[in-house]
One Martini backbone bead per residue (centre of mass of N, CA, C, O) as a GRO file, in nm:
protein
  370
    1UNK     BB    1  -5.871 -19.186  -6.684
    2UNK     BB    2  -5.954 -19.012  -6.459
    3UNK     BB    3  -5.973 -18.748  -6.269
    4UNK     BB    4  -5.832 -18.533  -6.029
    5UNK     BB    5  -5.795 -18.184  -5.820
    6UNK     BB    6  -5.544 -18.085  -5.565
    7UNK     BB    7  -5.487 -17.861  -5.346
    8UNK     BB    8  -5.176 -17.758  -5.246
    9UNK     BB    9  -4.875 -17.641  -5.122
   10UNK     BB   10  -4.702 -17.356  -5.117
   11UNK     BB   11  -4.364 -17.346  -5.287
   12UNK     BB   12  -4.178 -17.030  -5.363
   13UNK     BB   13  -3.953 -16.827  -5.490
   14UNK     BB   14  -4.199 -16.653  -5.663
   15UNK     BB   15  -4.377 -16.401  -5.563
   16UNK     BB   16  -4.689 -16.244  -5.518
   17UNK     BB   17  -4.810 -16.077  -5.241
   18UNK     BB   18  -5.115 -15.981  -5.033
   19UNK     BB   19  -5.183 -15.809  -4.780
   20UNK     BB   20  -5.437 -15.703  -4.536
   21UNK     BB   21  -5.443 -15.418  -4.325
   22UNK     BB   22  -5.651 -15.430  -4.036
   23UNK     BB   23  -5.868 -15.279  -3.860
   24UNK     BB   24  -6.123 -15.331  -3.613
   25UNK     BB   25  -6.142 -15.024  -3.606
   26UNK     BB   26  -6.170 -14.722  -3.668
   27UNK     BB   27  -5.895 -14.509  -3.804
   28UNK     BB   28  -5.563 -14.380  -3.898
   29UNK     BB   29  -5.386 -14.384  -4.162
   30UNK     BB   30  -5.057 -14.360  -4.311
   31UNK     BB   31  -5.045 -14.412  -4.562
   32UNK     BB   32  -4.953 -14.479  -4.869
   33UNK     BB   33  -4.930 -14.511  -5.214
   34UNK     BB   34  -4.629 -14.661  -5.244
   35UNK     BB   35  -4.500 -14.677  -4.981
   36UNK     BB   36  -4.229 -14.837  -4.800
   37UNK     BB   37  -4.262 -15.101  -4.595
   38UNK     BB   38  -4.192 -15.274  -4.330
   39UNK     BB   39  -4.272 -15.459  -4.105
   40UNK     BB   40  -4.292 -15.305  -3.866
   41UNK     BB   41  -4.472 -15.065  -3.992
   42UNK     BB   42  -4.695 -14.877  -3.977
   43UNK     BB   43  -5.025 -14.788  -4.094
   44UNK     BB   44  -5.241 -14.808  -3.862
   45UNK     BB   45  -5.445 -14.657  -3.596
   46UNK     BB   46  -5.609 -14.714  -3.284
   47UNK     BB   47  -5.848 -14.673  -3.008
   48UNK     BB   48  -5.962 -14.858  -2.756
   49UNK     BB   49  -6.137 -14.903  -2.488
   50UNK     BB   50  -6.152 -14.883  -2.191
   51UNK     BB   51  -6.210 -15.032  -1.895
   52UNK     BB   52  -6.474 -15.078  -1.737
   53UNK     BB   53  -6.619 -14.957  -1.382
   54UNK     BB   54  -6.867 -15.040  -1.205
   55UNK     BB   55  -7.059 -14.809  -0.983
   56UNK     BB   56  -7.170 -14.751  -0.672
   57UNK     BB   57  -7.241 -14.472  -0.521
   58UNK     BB   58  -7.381 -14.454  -0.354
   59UNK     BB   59  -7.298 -14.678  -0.135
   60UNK     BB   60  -7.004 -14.569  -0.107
   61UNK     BB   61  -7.134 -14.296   0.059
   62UNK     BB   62  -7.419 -14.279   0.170
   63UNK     BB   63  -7.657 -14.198  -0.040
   64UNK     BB   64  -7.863 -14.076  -0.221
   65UNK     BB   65  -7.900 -14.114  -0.568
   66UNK     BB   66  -7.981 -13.789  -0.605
   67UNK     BB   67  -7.722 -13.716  -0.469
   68UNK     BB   68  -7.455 -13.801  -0.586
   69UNK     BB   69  -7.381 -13.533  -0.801
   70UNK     BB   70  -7.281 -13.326  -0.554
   71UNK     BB   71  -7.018 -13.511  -0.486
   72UNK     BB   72  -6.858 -13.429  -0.710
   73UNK     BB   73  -6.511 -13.373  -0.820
   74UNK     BB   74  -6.603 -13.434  -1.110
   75UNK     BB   75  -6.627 -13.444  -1.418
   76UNK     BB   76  -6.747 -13.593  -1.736
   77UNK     BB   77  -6.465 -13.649  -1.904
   78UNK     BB   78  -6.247 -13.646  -1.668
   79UNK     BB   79  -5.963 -13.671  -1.584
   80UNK     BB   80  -5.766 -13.898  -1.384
   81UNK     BB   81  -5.607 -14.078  -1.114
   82UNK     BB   82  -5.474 -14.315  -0.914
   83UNK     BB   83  -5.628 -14.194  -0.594
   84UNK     BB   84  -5.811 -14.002  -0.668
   85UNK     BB   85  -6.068 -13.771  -0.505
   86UNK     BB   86  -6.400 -13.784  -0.670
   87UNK     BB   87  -6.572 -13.836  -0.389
   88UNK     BB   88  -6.798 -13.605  -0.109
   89UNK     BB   89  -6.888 -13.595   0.174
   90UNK     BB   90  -6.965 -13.327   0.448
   91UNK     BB   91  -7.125 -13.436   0.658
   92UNK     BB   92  -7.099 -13.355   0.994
   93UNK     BB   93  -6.903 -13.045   1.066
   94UNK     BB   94  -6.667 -13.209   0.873
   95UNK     BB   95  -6.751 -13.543   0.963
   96UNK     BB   96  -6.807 -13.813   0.872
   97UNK     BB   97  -6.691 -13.849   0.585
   98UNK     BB   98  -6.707 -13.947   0.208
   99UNK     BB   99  -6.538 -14.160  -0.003
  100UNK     BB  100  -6.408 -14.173  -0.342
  101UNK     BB  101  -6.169 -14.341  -0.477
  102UNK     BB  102  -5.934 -14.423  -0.768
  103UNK     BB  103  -5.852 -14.734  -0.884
  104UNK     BB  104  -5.787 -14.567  -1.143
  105UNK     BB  105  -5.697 -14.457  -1.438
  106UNK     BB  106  -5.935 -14.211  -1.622
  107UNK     BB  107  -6.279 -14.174  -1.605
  108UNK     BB  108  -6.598 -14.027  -1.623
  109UNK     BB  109  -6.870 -14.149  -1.801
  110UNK     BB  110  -7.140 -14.197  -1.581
  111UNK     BB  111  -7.412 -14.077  -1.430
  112UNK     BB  112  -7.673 -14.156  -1.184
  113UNK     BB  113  -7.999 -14.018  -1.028
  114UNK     BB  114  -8.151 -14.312  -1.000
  115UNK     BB  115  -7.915 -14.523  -0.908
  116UNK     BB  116  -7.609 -14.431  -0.856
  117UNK     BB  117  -7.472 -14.524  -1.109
  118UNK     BB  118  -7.160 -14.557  -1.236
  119UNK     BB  119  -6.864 -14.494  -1.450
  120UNK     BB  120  -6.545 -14.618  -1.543
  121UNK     BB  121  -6.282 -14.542  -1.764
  122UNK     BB  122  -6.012 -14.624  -1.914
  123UNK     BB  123  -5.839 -14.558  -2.113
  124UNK     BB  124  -5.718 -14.546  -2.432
  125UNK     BB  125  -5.592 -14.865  -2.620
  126UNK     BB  126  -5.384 -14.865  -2.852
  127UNK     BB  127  -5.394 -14.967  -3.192
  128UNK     BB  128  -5.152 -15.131  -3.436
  129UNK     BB  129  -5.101 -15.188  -3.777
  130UNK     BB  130  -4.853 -15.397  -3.949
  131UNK     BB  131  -4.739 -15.512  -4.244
  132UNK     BB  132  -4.543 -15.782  -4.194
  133UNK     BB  133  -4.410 -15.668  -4.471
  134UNK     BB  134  -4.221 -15.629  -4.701
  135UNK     BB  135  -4.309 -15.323  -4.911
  136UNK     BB  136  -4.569 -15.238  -5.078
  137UNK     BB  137  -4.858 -14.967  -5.113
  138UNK     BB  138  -5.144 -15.078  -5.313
  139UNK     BB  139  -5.385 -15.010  -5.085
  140UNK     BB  140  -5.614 -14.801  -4.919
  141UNK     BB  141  -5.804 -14.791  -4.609
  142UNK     BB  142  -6.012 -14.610  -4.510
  143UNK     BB  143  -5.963 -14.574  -4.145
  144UNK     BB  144  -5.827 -14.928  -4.128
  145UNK     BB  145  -5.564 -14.933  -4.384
  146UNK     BB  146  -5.366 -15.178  -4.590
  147UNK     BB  147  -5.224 -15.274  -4.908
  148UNK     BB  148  -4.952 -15.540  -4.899
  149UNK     BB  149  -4.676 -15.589  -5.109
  150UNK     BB  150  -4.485 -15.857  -5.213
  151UNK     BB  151  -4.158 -15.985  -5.321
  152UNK     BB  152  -4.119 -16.326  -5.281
  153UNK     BB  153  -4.088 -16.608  -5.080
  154UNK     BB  154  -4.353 -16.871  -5.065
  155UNK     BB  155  -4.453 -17.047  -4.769
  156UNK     BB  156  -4.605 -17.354  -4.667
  157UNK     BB  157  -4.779 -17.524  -4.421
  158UNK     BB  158  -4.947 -17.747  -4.215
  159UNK     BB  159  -4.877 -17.650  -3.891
  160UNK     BB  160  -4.920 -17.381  -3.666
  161UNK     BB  161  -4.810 -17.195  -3.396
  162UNK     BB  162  -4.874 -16.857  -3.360
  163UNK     BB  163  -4.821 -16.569  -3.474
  164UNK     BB  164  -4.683 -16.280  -3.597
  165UNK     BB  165  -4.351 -16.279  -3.754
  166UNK     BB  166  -3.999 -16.155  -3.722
  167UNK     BB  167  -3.687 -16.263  -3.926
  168UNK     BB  168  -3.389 -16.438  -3.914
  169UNK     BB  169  -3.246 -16.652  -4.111
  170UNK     BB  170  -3.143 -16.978  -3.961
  171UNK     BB  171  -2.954 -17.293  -3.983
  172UNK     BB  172  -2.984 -17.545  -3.741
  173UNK     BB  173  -3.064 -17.817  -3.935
  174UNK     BB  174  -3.040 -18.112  -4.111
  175UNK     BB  175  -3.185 -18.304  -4.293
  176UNK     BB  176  -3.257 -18.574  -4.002
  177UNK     BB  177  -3.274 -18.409  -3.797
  178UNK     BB  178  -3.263 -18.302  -3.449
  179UNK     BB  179  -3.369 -18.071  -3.248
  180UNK     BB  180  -3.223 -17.947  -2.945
  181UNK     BB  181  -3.186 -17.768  -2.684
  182UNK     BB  182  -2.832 -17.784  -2.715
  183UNK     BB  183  -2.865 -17.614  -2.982
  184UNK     BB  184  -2.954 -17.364  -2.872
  185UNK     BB  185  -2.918 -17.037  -2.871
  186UNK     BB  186  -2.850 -16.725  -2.811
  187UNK     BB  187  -2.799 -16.618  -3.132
  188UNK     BB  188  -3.109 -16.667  -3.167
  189UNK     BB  189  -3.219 -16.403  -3.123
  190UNK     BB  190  -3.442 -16.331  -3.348
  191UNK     BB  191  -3.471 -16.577  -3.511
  192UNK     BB  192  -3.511 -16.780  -3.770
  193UNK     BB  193  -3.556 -17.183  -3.760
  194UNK     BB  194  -3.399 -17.385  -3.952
  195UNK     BB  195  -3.564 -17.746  -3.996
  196UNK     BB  196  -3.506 -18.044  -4.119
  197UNK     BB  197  -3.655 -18.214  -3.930
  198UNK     BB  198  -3.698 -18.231  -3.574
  199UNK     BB  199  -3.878 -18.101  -3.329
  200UNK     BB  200  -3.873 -18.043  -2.971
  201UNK     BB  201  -3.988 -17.935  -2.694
  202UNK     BB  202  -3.754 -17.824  -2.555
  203UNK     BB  203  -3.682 -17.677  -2.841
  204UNK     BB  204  -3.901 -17.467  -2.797
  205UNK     BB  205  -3.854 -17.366  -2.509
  206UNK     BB  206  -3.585 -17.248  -2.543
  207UNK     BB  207  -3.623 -17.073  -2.775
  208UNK     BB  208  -3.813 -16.876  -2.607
  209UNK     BB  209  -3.621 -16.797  -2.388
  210UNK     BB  210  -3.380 -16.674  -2.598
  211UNK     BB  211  -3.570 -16.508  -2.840
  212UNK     BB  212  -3.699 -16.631  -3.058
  213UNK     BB  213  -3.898 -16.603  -3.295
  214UNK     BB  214  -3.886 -16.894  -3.457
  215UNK     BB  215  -3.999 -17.230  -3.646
  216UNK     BB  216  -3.870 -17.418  -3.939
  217UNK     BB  217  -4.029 -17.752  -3.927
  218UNK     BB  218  -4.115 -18.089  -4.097
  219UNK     BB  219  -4.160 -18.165  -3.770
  220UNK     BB  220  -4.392 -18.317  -3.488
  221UNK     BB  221  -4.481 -18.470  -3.197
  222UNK     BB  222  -4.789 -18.471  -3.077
  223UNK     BB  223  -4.643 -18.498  -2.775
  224UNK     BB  224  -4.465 -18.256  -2.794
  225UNK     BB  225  -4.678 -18.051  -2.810
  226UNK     BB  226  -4.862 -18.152  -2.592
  227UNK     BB  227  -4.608 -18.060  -2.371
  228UNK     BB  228  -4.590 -17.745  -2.435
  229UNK     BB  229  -4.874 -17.608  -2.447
  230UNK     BB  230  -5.054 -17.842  -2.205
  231UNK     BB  231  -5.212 -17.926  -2.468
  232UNK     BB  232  -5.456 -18.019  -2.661
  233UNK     BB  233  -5.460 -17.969  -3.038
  234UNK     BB  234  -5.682 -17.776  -3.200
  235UNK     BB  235  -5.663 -17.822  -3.617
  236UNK     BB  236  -5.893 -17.619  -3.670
  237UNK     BB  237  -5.753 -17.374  -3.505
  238UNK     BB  238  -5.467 -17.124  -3.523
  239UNK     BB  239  -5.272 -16.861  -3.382
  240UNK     BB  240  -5.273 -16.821  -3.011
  241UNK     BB  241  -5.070 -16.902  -2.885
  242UNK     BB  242  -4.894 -16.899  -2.587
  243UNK     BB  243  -4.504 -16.974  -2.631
  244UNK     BB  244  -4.293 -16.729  -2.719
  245UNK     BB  245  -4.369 -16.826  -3.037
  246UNK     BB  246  -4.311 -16.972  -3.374
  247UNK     BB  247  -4.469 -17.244  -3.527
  248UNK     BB  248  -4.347 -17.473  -3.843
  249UNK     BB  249  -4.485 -17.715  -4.045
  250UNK     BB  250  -4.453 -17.879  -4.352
  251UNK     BB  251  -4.551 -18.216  -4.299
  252UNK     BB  252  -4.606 -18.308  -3.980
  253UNK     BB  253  -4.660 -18.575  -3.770
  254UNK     BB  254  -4.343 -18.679  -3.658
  255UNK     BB  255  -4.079 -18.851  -3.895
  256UNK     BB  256  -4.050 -18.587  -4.107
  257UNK     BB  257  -3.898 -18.435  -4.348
  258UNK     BB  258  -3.831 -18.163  -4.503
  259UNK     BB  259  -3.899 -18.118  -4.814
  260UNK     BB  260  -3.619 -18.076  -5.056
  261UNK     BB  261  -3.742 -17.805  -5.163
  262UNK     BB  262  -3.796 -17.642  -4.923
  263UNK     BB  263  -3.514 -17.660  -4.784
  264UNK     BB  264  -3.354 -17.559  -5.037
  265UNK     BB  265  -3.491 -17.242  -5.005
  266UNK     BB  266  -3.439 -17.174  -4.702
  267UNK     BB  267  -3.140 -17.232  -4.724
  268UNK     BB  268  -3.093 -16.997  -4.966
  269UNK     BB  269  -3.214 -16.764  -4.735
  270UNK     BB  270  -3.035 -16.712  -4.564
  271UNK     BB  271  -2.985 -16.418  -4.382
  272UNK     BB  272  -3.281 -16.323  -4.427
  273UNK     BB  273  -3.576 -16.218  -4.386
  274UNK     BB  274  -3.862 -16.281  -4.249
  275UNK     BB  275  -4.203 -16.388  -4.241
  276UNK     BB  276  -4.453 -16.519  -3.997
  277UNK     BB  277  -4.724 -16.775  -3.968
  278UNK     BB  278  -4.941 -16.985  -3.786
  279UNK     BB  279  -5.213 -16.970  -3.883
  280UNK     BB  280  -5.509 -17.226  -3.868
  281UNK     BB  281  -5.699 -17.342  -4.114
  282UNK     BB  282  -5.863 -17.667  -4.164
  283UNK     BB  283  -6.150 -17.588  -4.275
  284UNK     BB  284  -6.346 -17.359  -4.344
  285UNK     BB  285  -6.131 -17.105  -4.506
  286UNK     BB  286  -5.843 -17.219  -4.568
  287UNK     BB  287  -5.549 -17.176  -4.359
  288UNK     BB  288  -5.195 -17.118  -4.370
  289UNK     BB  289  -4.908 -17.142  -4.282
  290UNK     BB  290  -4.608 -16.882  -4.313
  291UNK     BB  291  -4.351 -16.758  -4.558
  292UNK     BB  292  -4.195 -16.412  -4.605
  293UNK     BB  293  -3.989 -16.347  -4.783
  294UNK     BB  294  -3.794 -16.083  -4.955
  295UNK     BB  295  -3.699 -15.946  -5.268
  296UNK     BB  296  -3.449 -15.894  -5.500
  297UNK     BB  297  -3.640 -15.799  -5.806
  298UNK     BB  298  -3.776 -15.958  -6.052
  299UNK     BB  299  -4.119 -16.087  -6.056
  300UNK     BB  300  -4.374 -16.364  -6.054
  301UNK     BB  301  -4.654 -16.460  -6.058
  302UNK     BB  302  -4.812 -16.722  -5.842
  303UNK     BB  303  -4.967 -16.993  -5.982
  304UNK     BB  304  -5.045 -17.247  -5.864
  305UNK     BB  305  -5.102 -17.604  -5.915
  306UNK     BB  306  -5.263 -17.879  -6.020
  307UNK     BB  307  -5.293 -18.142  -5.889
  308UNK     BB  308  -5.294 -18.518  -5.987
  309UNK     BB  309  -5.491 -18.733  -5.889
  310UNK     BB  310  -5.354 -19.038  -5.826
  311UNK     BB  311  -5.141 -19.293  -5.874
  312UNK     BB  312  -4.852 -19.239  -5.678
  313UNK     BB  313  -4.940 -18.984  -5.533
  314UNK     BB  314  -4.834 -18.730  -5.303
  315UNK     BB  315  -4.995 -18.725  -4.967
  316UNK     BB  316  -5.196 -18.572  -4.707
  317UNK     BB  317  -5.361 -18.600  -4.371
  318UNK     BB  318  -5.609 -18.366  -4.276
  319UNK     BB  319  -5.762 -18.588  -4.049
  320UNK     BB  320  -5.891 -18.714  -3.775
  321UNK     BB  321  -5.633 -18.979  -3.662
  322UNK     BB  322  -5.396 -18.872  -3.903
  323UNK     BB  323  -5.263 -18.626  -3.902
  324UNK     BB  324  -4.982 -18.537  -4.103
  325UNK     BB  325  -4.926 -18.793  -4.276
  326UNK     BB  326  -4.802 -18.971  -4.515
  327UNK     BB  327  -4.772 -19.096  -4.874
  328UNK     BB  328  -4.988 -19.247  -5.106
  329UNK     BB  329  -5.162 -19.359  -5.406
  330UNK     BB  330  -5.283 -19.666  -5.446
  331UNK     BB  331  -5.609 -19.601  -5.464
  332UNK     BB  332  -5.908 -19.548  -5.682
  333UNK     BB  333  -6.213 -19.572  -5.602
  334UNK     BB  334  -6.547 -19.557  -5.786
  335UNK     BB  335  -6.709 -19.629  -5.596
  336UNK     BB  336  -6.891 -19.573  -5.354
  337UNK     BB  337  -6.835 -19.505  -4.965
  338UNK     BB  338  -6.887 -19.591  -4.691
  339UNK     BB  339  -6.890 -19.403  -4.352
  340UNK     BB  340  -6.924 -19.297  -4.027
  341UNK     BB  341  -7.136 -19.127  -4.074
  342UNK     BB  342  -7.296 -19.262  -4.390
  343UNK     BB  343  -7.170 -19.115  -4.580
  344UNK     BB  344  -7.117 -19.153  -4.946
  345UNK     BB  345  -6.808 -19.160  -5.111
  346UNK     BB  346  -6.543 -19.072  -5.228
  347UNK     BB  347  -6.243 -19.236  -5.218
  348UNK     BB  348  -5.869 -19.286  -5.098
  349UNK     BB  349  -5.612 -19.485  -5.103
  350UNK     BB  350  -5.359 -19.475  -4.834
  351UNK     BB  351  -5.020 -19.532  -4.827
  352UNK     BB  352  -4.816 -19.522  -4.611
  353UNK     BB  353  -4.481 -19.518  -4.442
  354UNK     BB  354  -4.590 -19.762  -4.256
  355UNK     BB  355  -4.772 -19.953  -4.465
  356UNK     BB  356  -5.032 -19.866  -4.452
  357UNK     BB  357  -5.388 -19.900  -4.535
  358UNK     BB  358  -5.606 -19.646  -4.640
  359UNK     BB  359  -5.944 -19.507  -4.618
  360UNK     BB  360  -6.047 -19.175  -4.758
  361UNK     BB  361  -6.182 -18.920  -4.826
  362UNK     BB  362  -6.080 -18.662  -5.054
  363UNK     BB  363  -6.131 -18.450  -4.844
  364UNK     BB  364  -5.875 -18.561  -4.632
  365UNK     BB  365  -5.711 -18.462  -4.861
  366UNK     BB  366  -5.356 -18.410  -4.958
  367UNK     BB  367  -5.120 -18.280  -5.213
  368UNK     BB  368  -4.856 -18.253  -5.285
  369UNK     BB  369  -4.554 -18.126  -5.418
  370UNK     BB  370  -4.223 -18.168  -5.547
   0.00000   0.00000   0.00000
């Protein structure tokens, strides 16, 4: 029998990973190879330029383009604060006087004699790339930042929503059960909380409300996310959302507990620090929500291994209208089938959980790891 190889998602005691952290333009690298950092450790620094406030100062003052420059109170990049007089006209015998005062902290950044226009700057706004995980690093990007080695356990899921955070690991509720807002404590205030069944919008709200880091739960229902969201989630790109937390499902949406390996993995690091990021991207370039424990002792490098495409391996759905069920595969025929776009591709059909069987692109689907 033919067979195909599909990768599955990544769920390791034992993994060597590494993060590369870069600043978005250039500034200066803080550490060096060899360094153990933190998660929260900053690597490299730089800032950002402040907004711009395009400033019609002829308008302003009352006065001709070309005389606007000899009315300034100020040279072109010299700070100010907001409320400071910047520019002024003498008047008639001291009287009838224009003003133009700063309406923010910044500086001047160009004054023109031919159109009258100014330009005020905001200062500038730091920006700092942080490890996001425990580790050493093993190389520096002049003036850019760093490659953090992790070496620890490492959890991929099917989707998340919010950026990165890290906290300790704390197990919320048991496989089968259900987080419910009454569930969520304040002793939860910075916590990463595993929970092995299904995770509700209320309780989603309330750990936000606590200050909870994140939550790592095994599933969703597509209505309660998007009660909390507040929109409708397009699973082609996420991890901007701003909901006050990062929340990451193992298995889809609906009522599916968390894979007894990934939750028994999570249960015995409780206690321990976590790092988390929810962004996915499901399209070309696919990235995986991720769970990042950092351990100690000697590991070793995690590979993947390919799961083989077959009747009755374990699937799950990665595109709408069904993403994120679960099921097995019943049936791999061997004939192109058309689908609705028109083009004919090689199908798997995939028997759900609630017994239904779909005809689906081979490509629409992923293999689970047992």
């Amino acid at each position: 029998m033919a067979q195909a190889y599909t990768p599955g998602l990544t769920v390791a005691r034992r993994a060597v990973v590494r993060k590369m952290r870069k600043l978005p333009l250039p500034g200066e690298t803080l550490v060096k190879v060899g360094d153990a950092v933190e998660a929260d450790s900053v690597v490299a620094r730089t800032k950002l330029p402040g907004d711009a406030h395009p400033l019609n100062l002829s308008r302003a003052l009352s006065v001709p383009e070309s005389d606007v420059e000899r009315h300034l109170l100020v040279k072109t990049g010299e700070p100010f604060q907001k409320g400071a007089l910047i520019a002024e006209t003498k008047g008639f015998f001291g009287l009838f006087k224009s003003r133009y005062v700063a309406p923010v902290d910044g500086s001047l950044e160009t004054v023109s004699t031919v159109t009258g226009q100014a330009i005020l700057r905001e200062p500038p706004k730091p920006l700092e790339a942080r490890a996001y995980v425990k580790g050493v690093v093993v190389e520096t990007l002049e003036d850019e930042g760093a490659v953090v080695e992790m070496e620890g356990a490492f959890i991929q899921g099917i989707l998340g929503v919010g950026g990165e955070t890290h906290g300790e690991l704390v197990l919320a509720v048991e496989r089968g059960a259900e987080l419910t807002a009454e569930e969520v404590l304040p002793a939860h205030q910075g916590k990463v909380l595993i929970v092995g069944g299904s995770v509700r919008a209320d309780a989603l709200q309330k750990a936000a409300e606590v200050g909870a880091a994140g939550i790592a739960a095994g599933c969703i229902d597509a209505a309660e996310l998007r009660d909390c969201l507040g929109y409708e989630l397009g699973v082609a790109v996420t991890g901007a959302e701003e909901i006050g937390l990062t929340a990451i499902v193992t298995e889809g949406f609906g009522r599916i507990d968390m894979a007894e390996k990934t939750f028994e993995l999570l249960k015995s690091l409780e206690g321990r620090h976590a790092s988390m990021n929810g962004a996915t991207q499901i399209r070309a370039g696919v990235t995986r929500p991720e769970i990042l424990v950092p351990m100690e002792g000697e590991g070793e490098a995690y590979s993947a291994s390919a799961l083989t495409l077959e009747t009755g391996a374990a699937a799950r759905v990665i595109r709408e209208p069904r993403f994120g069920e679960t099921g097995e595969i019943a049936e791999l025929p061997v004939e192109l089938q058309e689908i609705e776009t028109g083009a004919r591709v090689r199908v798997a059909v995939v028997r759900l959980q609630n017994g239904d069987e779909i005809a689906l692109p081979r490509a629409n689907i992923e293999l689970i790891g047992g």
